[in-house]
C-alpha positions in Angstrom: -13.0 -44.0 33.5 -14.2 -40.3 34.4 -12.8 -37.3 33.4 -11.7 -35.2 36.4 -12.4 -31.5 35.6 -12.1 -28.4 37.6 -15.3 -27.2 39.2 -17.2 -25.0 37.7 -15.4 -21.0 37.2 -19.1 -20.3 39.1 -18.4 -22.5 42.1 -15.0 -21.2 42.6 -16.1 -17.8 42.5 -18.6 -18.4 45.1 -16.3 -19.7 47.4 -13.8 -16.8 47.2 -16.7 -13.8 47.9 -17.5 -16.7 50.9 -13.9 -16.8 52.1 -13.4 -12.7 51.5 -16.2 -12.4 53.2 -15.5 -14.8 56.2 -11.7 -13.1 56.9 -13.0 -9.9 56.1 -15.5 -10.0 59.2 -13.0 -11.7 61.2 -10.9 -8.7 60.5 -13.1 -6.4 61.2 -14.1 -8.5 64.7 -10.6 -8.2 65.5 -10.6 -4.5 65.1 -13.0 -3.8 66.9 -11.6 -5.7 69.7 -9.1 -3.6 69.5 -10.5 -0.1 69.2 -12.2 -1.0 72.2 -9.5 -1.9 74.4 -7.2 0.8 72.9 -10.2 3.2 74.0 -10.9 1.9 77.5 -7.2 1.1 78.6 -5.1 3.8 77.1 -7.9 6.6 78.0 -7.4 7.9 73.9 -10.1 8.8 72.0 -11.7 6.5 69.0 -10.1 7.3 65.9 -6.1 7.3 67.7 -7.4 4.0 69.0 -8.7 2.9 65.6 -5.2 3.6 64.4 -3.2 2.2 67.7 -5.6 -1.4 66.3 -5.0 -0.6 63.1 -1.8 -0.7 63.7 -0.9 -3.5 65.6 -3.3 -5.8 63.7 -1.2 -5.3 60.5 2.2 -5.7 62.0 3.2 -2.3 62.3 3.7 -1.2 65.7 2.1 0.3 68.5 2.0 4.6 68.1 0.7 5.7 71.6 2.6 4.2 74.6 1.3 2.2 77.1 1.0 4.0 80.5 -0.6 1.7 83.4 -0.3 -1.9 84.0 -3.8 -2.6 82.7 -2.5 -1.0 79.0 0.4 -3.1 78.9 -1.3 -6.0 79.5 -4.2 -5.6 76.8 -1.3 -4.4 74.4 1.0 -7.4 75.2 -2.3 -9.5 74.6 -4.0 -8.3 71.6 0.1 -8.1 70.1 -0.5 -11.8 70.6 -3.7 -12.5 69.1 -3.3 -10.4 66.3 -0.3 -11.7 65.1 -2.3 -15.3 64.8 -5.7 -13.0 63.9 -4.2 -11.7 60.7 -2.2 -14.7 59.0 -5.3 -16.7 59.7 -7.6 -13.8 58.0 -4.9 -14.1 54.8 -5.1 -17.9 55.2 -8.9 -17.8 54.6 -9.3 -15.1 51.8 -6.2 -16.9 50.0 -7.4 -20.3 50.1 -9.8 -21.1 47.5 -7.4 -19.6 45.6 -4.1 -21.5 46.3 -7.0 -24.8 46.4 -8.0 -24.3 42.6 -4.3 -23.9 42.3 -3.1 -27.2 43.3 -6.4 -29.0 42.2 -5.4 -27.9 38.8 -1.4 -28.9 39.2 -2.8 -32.5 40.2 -5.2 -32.2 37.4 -2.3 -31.5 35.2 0.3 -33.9 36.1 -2.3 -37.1 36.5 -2.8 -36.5 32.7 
């Protein structure tokens, strides 16, 4: 019979700075998105439409209101996508971690 082990306190390590580094771009992706749109649809300049993306990306609200149709349909939109965009980014960074977690609680209770 083998001995199950966890892997190695390397390989785990490498696979958080992968995942980081994966929902960390994605993030960033999805910001960027967002500036952009902010920029070209509300008429604001980069840095309130940094924050209007900022924003909405976390949760927190829209701060500059939407005038024309076109701005309430990129807001209603990217409201949408970054709802999904963020838990998924969280999901990523936080799964090697909550996977060594429940490798080693099997680990544990096999014994």
């Amino acid at each position: 019979m083998t001995v199950k082990r966890l892997p190695h306190k390397n390989h785990f390590l490498n696979q958080l700075l992968k995942s980081i580094a994966l929902g960390t771009l994605f993030l960033i992706i999805s910001l960027g998105i967002g500036v952009i749109g902010y920029h070209y649809y509300f008429n604001i300049s980069w840095l309130d439409s940094l924050v209007n993306a900022s924003m909405i990306l976390t949760g927190m609200g829209p701060v500059d209101r939407a005038e024309t149709d076109g701005a309430k349909w990129f807001s209603s939109l990217y409201a949408i996508y970054s709802g999904v965009a963020f838990l998924t980014s969280v999901g990523v960074i936080f799964g090697p971690i909550v996977h060594r977690f429940l490798h080693k609680f099997k680990l544990e209770v096999e014994e």
